[in-house]
Structures are given as C-alpha cells and as structure tokens.
C-alpha positions as CSV (number, residue, x, y, z in Angstrom):
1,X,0.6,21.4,3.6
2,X,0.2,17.5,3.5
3,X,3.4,15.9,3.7
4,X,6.5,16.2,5.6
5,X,9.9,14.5,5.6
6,X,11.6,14.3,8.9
7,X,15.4,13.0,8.5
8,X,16.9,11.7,11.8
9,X,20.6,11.5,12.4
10,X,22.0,11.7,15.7
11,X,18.9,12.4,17.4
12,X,16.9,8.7,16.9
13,X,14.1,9.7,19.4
14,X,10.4,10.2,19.6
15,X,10.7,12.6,23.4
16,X,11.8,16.2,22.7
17,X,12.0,16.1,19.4
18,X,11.6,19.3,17.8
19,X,11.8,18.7,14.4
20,X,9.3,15.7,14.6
21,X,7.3,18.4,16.7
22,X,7.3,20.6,13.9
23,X,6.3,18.8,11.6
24,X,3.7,16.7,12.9
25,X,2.2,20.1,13.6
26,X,2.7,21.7,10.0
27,X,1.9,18.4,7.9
28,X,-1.1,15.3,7.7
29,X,1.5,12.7,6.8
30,X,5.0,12.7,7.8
31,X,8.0,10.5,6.6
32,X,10.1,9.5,9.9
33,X,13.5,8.8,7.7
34,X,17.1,7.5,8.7
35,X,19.6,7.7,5.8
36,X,22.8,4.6,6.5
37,X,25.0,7.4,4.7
38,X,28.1,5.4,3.0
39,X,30.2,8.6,2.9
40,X,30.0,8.2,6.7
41,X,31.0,4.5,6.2
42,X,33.4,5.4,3.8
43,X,35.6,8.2,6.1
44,X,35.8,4.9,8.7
45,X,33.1,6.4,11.4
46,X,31.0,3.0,10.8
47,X,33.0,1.4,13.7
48,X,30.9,-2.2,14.5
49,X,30.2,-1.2,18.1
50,X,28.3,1.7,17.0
51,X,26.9,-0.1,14.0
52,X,25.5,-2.4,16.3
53,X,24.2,0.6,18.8
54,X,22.6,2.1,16.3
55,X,20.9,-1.3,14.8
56,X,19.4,-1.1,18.6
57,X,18.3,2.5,18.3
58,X,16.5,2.3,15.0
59,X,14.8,-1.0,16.0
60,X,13.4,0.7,19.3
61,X,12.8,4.1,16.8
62,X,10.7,1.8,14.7
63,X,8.6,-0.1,17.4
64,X,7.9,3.8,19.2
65,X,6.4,4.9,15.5
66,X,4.6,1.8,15.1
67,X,3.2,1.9,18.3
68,X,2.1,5.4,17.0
69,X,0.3,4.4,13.6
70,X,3.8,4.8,11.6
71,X,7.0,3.3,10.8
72,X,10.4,4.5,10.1
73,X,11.7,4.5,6.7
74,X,16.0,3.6,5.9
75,X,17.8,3.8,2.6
76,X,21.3,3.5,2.3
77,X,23.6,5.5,0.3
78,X,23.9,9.7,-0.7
79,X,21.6,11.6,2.5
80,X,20.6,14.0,-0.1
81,X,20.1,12.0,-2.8
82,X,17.7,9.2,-0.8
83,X,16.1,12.4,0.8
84,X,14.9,14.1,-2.3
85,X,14.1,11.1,-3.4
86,X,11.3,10.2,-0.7
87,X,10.0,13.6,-0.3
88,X,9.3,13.2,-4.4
89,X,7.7,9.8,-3.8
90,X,5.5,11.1,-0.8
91,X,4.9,14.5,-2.5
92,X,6.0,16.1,0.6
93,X,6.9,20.5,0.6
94,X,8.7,20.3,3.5
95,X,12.2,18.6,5.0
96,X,12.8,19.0,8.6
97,X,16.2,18.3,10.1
98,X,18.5,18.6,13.3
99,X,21.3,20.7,13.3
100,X,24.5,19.7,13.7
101,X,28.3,21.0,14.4
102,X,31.1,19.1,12.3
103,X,32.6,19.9,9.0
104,X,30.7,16.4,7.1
105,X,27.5,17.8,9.0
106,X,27.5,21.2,7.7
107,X,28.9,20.3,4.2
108,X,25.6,17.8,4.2
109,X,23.0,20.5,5.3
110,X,24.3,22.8,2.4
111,X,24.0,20.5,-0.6
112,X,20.6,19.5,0.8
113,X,19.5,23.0,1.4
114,X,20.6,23.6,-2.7
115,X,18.8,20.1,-3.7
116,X,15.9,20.5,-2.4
117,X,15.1,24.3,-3.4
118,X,15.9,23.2,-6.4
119,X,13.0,20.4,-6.3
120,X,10.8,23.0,-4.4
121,X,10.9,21.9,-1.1
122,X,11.9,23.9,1.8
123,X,14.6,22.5,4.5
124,X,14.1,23.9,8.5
125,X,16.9,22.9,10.5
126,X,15.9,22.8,14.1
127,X,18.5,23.7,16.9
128,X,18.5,22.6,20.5
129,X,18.2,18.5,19.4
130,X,21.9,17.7,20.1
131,X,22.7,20.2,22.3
132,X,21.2,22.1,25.4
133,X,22.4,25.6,24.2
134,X,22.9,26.0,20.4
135,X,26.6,26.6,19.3
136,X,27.0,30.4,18.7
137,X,23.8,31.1,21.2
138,X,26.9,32.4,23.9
139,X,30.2,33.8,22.9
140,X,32.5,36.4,23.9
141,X,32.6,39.9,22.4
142,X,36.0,39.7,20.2
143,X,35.0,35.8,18.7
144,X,32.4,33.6,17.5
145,X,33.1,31.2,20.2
146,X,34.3,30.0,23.6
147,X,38.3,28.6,23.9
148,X,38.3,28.0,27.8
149,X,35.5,26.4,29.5
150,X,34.7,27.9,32.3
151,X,33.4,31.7,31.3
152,X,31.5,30.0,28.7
153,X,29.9,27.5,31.9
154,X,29.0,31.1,33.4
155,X,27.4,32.3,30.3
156,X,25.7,28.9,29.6
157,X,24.4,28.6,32.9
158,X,22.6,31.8,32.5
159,X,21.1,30.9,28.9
160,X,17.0,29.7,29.6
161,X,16.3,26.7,27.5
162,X,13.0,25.8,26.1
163,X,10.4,23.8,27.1
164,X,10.6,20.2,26.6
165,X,8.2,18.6,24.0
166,X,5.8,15.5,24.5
167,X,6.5,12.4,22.3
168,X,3.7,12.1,19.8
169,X,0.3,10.4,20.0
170,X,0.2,9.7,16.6
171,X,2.2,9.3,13.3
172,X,0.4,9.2,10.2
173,X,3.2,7.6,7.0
174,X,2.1,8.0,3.5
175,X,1.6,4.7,1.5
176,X,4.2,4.0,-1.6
177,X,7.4,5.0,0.5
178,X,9.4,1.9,0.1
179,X,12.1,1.3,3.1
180,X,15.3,-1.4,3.5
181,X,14.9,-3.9,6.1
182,X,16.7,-2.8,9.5
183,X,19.8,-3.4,9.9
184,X,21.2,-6.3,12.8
185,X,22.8,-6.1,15.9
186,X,26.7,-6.8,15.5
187,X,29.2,-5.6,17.5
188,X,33.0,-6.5,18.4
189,X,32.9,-5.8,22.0
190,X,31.4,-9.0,24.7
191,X,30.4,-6.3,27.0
192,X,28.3,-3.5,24.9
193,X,25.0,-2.6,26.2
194,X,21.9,-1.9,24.7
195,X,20.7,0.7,22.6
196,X,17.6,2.2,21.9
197,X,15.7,4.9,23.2
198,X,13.4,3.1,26.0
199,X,16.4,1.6,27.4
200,X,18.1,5.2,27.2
201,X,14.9,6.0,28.9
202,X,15.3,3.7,31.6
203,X,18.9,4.1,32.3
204,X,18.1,8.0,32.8
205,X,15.2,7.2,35.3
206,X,17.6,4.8,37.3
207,X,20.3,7.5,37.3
208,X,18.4,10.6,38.5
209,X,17.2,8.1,41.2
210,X,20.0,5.9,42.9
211,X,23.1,7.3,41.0
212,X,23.3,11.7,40.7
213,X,22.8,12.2,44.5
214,X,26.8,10.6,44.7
215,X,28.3,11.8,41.3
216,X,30.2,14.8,42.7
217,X,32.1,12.6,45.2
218,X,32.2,9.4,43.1
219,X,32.5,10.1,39.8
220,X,36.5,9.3,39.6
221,X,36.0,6.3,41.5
222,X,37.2,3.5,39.0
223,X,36.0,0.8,40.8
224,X,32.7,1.7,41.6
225,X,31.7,2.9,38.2
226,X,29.5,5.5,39.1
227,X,29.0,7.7,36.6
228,X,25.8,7.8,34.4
229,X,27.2,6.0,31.4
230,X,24.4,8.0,29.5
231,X,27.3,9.0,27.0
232,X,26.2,6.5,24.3
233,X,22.4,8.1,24.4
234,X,23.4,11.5,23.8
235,X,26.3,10.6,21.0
236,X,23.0,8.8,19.6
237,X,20.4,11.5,20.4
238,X,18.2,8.6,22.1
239,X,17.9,10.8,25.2
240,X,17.6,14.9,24.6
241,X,20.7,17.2,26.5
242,X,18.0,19.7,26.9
243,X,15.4,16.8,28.9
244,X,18.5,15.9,30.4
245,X,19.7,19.4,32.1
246,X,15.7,20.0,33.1
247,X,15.6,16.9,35.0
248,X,18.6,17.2,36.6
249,X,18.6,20.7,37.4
250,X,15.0,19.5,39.5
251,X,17.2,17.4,41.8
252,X,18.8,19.1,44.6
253,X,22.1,18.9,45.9
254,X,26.0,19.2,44.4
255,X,25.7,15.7,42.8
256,X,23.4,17.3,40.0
257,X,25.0,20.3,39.8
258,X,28.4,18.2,38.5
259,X,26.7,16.4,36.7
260,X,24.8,19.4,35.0
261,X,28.5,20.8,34.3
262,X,29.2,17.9,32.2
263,X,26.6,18.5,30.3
264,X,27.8,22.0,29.7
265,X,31.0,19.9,28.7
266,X,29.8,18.4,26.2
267,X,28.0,21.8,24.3
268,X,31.0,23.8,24.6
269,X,33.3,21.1,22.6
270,X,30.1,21.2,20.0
271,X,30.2,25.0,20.0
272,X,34.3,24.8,19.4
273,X,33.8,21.9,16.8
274,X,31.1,23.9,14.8
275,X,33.3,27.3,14.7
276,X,37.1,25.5,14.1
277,X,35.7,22.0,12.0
278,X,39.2,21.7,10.9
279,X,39.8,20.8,15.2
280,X,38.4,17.2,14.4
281,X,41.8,16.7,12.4
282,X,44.1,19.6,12.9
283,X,45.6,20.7,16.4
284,X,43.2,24.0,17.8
285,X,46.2,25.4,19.6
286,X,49.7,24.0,17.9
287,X,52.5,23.1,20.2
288,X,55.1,22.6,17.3
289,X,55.3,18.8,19.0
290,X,57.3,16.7,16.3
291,X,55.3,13.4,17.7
292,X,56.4,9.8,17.7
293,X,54.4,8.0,15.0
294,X,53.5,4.2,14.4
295,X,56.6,4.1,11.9
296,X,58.8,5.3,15.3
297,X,57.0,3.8,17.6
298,X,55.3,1.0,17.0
299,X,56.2,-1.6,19.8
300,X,54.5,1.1,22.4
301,X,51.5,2.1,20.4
302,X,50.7,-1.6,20.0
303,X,51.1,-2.7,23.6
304,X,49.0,0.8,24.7
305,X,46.4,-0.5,22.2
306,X,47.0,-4.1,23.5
307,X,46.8,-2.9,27.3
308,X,50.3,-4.8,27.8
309,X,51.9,-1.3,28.6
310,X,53.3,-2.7,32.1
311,X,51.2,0.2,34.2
312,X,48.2,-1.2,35.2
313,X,45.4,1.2,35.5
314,X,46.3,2.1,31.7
315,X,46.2,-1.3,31.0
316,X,43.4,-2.1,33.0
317,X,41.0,1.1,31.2
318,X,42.3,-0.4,27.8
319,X,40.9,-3.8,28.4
320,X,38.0,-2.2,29.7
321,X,37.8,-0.5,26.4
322,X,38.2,-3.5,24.2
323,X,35.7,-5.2,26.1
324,X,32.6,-2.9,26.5
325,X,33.0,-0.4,23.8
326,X,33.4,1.7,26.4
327,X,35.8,3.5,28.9
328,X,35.4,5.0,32.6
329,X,36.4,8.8,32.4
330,X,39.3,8.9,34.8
331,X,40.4,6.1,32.4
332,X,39.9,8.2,29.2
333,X,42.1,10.7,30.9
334,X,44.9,8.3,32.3
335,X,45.2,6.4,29.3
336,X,45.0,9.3,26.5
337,X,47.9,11.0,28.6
338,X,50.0,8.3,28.8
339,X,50.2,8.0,25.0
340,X,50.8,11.3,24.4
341,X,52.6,12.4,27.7
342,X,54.6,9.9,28.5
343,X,54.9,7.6,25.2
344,X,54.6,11.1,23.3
345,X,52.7,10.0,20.5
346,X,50.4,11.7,18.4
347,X,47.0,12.5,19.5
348,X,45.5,11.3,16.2
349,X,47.0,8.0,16.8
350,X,45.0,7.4,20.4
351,X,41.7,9.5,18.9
352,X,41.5,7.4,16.0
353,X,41.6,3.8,17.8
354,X,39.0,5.5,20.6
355,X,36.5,5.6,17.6
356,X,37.1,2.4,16.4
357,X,35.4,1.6,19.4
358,X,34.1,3.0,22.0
359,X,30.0,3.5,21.2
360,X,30.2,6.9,21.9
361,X,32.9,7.8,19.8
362,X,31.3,11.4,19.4
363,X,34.0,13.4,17.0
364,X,33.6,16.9,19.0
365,X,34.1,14.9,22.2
366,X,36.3,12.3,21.3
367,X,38.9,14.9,19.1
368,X,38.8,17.8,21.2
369,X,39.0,15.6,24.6
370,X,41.8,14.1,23.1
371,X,43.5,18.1,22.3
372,X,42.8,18.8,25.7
373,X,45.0,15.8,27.4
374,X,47.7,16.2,24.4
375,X,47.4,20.1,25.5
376,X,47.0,21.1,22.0
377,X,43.3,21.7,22.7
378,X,41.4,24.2,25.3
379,X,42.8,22.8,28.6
380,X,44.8,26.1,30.3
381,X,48.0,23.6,31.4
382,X,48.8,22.6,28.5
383,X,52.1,20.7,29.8
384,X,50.5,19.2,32.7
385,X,51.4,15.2,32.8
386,X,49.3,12.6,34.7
387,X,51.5,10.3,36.7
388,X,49.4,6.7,36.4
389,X,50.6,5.3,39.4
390,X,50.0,8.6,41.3
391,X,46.6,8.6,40.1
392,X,45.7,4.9,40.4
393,X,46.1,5.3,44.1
394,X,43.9,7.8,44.0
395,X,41.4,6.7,41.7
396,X,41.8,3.4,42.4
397,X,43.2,2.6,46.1
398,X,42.4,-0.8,46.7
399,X,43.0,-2.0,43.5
400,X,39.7,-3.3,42.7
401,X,39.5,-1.9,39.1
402,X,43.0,-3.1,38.0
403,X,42.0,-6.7,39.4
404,X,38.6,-6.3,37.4
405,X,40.4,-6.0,34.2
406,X,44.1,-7.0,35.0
407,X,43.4,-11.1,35.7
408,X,47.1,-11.7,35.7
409,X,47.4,-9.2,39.4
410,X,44.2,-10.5,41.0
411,X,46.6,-12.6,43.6
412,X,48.7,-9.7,44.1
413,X,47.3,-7.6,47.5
414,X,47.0,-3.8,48.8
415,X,48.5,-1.3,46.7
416,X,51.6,-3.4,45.2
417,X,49.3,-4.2,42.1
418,X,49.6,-0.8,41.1
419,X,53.5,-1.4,41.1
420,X,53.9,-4.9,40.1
421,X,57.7,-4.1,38.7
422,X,58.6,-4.0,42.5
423,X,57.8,-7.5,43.5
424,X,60.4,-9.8,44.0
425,X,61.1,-13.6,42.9
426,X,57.9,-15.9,42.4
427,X,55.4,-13.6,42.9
428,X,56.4,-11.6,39.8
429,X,57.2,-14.3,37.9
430,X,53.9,-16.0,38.5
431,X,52.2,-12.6,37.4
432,X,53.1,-12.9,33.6
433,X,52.4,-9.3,33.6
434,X,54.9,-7.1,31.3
435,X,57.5,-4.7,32.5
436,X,56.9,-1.2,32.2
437,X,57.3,-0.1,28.1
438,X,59.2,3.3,29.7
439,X,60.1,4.8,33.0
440,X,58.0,7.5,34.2
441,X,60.8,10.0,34.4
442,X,62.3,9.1,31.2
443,X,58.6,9.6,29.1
444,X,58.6,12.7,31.3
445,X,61.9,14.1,30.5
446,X,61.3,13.4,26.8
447,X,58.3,15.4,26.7
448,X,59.3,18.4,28.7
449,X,62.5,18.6,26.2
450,X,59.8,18.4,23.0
451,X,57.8,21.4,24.5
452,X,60.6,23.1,25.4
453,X,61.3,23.8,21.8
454,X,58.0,26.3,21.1
C-alpha cells in the first residue's frame, strides 16, 4: 500500500487523531484532505462565525502539516465526488474517515462507501474522533440508545477509552494533487476568538491549570465567566473529547469531575442524535404544543432575537450572543426557556437563530439542548419553567453580567437592574430600556393551559 486519503471534517487536528494514525501507518504518502461541502452551505449550516472559525482551523491544520513535510489539500463542492477524485489523482487504495452521528453525516459516509468500492478503494471509518465513547458502545437492554442522561453517565463512566495518540513526526503528500487556496477569516461577530488547533491547545493547558479546580462551584456564575469555553474546539474537532476526559480525569478534585460530566453531555446528545436523526428537526418526545410562530408572534421573536425583551439577563445573554458568537451556559438555558416557556414559541425558531451564530453551533447539542429546555427532548421535567429574574439573582447577584451587556442599566445599583420595570420617575426614564414584552405570570399561565391539553 502507497497512498492514503485522509478526509477531515469535524475533527481538523494533528493530536489524537486516529484516522491520520492509521493511515500514516498503513500508507508512504497520505493526502490530508478538507472538502468546503456546498450541500452543507446549501442547508444554511455555513453561518459566517463558523466560516470564519473554521478559516482559523484549517490555516493552523495547514501550518501543523507543513511543519511536518506536508500540506493540506481543499476543494469545494460534492465530499464524494472531490474525494474520489483525489484518491484517483494520487493513486491512493485506501480512504480513511471519522465517524459521525447526524442524518447528512451518515447519508455522506454511505454514498462514499458505494463510490469508492466502486473505484476500488476501501473506506475505514474510525470511531472515538468526535466523541469519548462511540454512539451505540453503551445502551440499555430493550433500545439502541440512552433517552435520560444519567444511567447512561453510569454506564459511560465505566466504559475504558483508548489510549491517546501522538501527533505525527512526519507527513509525506504526493506530488500532482492540486488544492484551492484557503479560505479567509470573516466573521459577523466583534468579539469571536480564534480558531485553530494550537490555540485550542493553549486554551486547554490554561484551563486544566487556573480554571477546572473552580468549575463545580463557578460554572453558573455569569459574571465571572468561568467555564472552559472549549465548546468551539470540540464542535471543530481541534481538541480530541477522548484527550480531553484523560486529562481531566488526571486532575483531582470535584471541579474535574463536573467538568468530565459535561463531557459525558455532550456524547450522549451524539449517541441520541445518531439513533433518532430525525431529532435535529422533529420533536424526540411530542408535547402536542400548537407553538406561536413568527407569523403570530413576531413583535416578541424579534425583540428576543434583538435582546430588547425588557428582562435583562435574557437580554443581556442575547447581546452577548450577537457579539461573540457565543453564549454563557446559564444563558443558553435562561434565554432558550424564555422563548419557549414564557413567549411559547417554537423551539425551531430559537435553535435555528443559535446556529446562525454561535461558533459552536453543533446540531446534536444545539437541537437536542434546545428539546430539553422546550421539554420535548430528554429532560425528566418536561414542564419545568425558568423564572429570569429568579435566576438572575442567582446567577447573577450583583448585577455585573447584565451591566456588561445591558449599557442602558450600568447607572442603575444593587439588585433593581434585574427589575428595572420597578423604578420610578427619572431613573427609568433615563434608562431607555424596554418594558417587559409579557408578564411572567401571564407567559406562565399561557403555557401551563398549552400543556394541559396532552
């Protein structure tokens, strides 16, 4: 065997990388290849913050292989066309590949399985590059997956993972296998942070450091934004889940441990995703909710999207949004079930404007997060409600994150800012903030009477 291709995806890494591992091992020359796929473009997933994340990644993919005696190879169009094509051009036998868990993925790995036997050339899809614990490794007797979290954190907990793999010393590319330019950095958000897989690298170091020792107790802590923001990464397989949970589980103490279980998070909507594709679009457990929609409620979708909803820790996790490409989790939660809670609007509605911009718009994440807080998904409560002002005290008790992102309540002091509706006279008028687009009780109300009908 002389020639392998190796077609990256979500996994734009040289550290732990199985299936450049393998076939390194197997092959003399190897063709690092990255596919822009326009039916990914076409279905709207080529959002510009994550176009401009992903510029990042492949640059820093491209400097690690050249560093290495190689260089990484992008077309743009049809993965399996632009993949048979460069095996044909290098003469390669083999295609190597990570395996992933939605409906486009799956679709994607058959037709290239079927194309490429055709041509001769075998396909080995490697498991363990997105995930920790392969989807389907655990499951329960009577299913082929988990639908509540926490026996499936039992049984993943217990599942050993293999070894991590060294980055390469060397990358041998054939000669005659043409490559596009790479693509530029361009994003819509001020705020977005780097990609790439050294800076991915470096964030992870920093983290394990300084930041996991506190995550148990802090990470709800809105102002003091300490949580690993390591999200993007793994959405872009710059960092591997199953480095990730080895290095963590080496650091003692109940900071690791959470964060270890979010980890675990993250596999189990993948292991969901890949058995019930159809969850990306369709609601996993049906409510019968007849939702409000952008034709019967407009006004509120626009001023959640806006953050101009009148409660500010919504609005202040909406701006954040808008700003960095990214949002704090307590504010993923707040904000997602305040548009379906208490504005009861669809859950489609909130999911699809998350991936229009948050880097790490991940679809198992993203869709079945958003299922869980519209309790059509694999949360137990399925009618449970977050109060926002209830929880920005909590969250947020000094107000430090609404003033961060709210400039129009940085004069207001102590806990009022959570409440602005009850200030009096000038100092609400010199706010300019919006009143509230619904009372709490009356969202509430509305929505226990729509679940009432099941």
């Amino acid at each position: 065997m002389n020639v392998s291709v190796v077609l990256f995806t979500s996994d734009l890494r040289l550290h732990d990388h199985p299936p450049l591992s393998a076939a390194l091992e197997g092959a003399r020359e190897v063709v690092p290849l990255f596919v822009r796929d326009r039916g990914v473009d076409a279905a709207g997933f080529a959002a510009p913050n994550r176009l401009a994340f992903l510029a990042d990644c492949l640059r820093d993919l491209d400097a690690g292989l050249r560093a290495r005696g190689g260089r990484l190879v992008v077309r743009s169009g049809d993965p399996v066309e632009e993949v048979c094509r460069a095996a044909g051009e290098a003469g390669a036998d083999e295609v190597h590949l990570a395996a992933d868990v939605s409906g486009y993925a799956q679709h994607r790995e058959e037709r290239l399985r079927h194309a490429l036997e055709a041509d001769g050339v075998r396909l080995h899809v490697h498991d363990t590059v997105t995930t920790a614990v392969p989807p389907g490794a655990v499951a329960p007797s009577a299913s082929d997956h988990f639908a509540v979290f926490t026996p499936y954190f039992r049984r993943w907990s217990r599942q050993p993972l293999r070894e991590r793999l060294r980055a390469p010393r060397t990358v041998r590319v054939p000669d005659g296998v043409g490559s596009e330019d790479l693509p530029s950095h361009s994003g819509v958000s001020a705020g977005l942070a780097p990609g790439g897989e050294t800076e991915g690298r470096r964030r992870l170091t920093a983290w394990l450091r300084r930041g996991v020792g506190a995550y148990e107790d802090r990470h709800d802590d809105l102002a003091g934004d300490a949580t690993s923001r390591l999200s993007p990464h793994l959405h872009f397989g710059t960092l591997s889940p199953v480095e990730l949970v080895h290095r963590a589980r080496a650091v003692d103490g109940p900071g690791a441990e959470a964060f270890v279980r979010q980890l675990a998070w993250r596999d189990f909507h993948r292991q969901l995703l890949a058995a019930r594709p159809d969850a990306s679009r369709a609601d996993y457990r049906p409510r019968h909710d007849r939702w409000r929609t952008e034709r019967t409620a407009g006004a509120d979708i626009a001023a959640w999207r806006e953050g101009r909803t009148g409660y500010p820790v919504v609005d202040a996790a909406m701006r954040q949004l808008r700003h960095e490409g990214w949002m704090h989790n307590r504010g993923r939660l707040l904000t997602a079930s305040f548009l379906t809670k208490t504005l009861y609007v669809d859950w489609r509605i909130g999911a699809r404007h998350f991936l229009e911009l948050l880097v790490d718009g991940d679809l198992a994440n993203n869709q079945l997060n958003w299922q869980w807080v519209a309790g059509t998904g694999a949360d137990t409560r399925p009618n449970r409600v977050l109060n926002p002002v209830v929880q920005a005290k909590r969250y947020d008790p000094d107000g430090a994150y609404v003033r961060r992102w709210v400039p129009e309540l940085a004069g207001i002091g102590g806990a009022a800012v959570h409440e602005p509706w009850k200030l009096r006279g000038t100092d609400r008028e010199a706010a300019g903030y919006p009143d509230p687009v619904v009372e709490l009780s009356e969202g509430l109300a509305r929505f226990r009477r729509a679940r009432s009908r099941e």
